[in-house]
N, C-alpha and C positions, 0 to 999 in steps of 0.2 A: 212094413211093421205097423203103419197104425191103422191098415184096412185090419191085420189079425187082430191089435186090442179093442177096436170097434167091434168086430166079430163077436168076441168072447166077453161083452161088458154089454153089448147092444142088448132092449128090450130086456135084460135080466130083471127078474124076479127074486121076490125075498119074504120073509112072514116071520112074526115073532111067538114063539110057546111060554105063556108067563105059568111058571111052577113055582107052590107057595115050598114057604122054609121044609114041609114035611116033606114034601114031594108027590102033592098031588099038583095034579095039571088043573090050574086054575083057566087058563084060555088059551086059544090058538086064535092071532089075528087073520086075517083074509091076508092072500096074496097079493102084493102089489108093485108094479113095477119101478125099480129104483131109478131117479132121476135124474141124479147126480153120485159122484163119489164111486168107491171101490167096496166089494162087500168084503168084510171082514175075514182076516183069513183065508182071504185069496192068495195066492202064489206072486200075482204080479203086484200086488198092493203095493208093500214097501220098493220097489223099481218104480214105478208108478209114481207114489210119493216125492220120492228124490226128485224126479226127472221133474214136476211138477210145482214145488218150491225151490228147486235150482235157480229161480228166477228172482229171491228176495233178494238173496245179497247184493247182488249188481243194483237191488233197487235202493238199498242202502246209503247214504249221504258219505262223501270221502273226509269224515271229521269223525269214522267211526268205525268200527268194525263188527262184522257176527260170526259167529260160531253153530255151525250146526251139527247134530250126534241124533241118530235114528229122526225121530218125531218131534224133536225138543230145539229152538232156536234160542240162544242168547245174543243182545246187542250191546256193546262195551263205548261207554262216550266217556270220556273224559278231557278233562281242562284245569290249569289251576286256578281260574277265577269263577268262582260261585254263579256268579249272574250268566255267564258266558256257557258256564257248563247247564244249565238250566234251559236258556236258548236252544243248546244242539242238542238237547234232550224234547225237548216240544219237535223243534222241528224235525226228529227221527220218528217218534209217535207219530205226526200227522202224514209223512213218507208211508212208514210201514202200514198204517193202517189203509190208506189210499192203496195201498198194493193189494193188502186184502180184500177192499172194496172191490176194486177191480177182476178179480179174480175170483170171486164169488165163495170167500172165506171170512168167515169170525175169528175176530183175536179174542181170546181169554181170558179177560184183565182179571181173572181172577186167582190168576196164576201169580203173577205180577210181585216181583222179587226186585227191593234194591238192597 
């Protein structure tokens, strides 16, 4: 299985067409070979995905739980003391993000919902 998604992922190539609001073709960039990641709209992408962040949750702290649905992660910490809930809130951010580190991914803080 992963000599075929090496196969089908290895050396692939990509380029982008910027077209203005009218619809002229304002530029076609050069070809270049992608280095990381799934292209868009590939078939294996979303399996790919999955199989590929299946690895947060278990990296998760046991004072917490997540929730994942397609693309989208929530992590849920709760406690009834302010300062305590605080605590396992730092110490889940410094978790998740060390996972992301590691794995050669950006968190979004701009997303970032309490």
């Amino acid at each position: 299985m992963l000599e075929l998604v090496h196969n089908l992922y290895y050396q692939q190539k990509t380029k982008v067409q910027i077209i203005s609001q009218s619809g002229i073709q304002d530029s076609i960039c050069k070809w270049e070979t992608i280095k990381s990641g799934v292209t868009q709209g590939s078939v294996l992408g979303p399996f790919l995905f999955v199989v590929y962040i299946n690895g947060l949750p278990s990296g998760v702290n046991h004072f917490n739980s997540s929730i994942t649905y397609a693309d989208d992660t929530s992590v849920l910490v709760s406690d009834k003391d302010l300062e305590e809930l605080e605590v396992k809130v730092n110490i889940t951010l410094n978790h998740i993000t060390d996972w992301f580190s590691i794995n050669g991914l950006m968190l979004n803080m701009g997303r970032q919902t309490s």
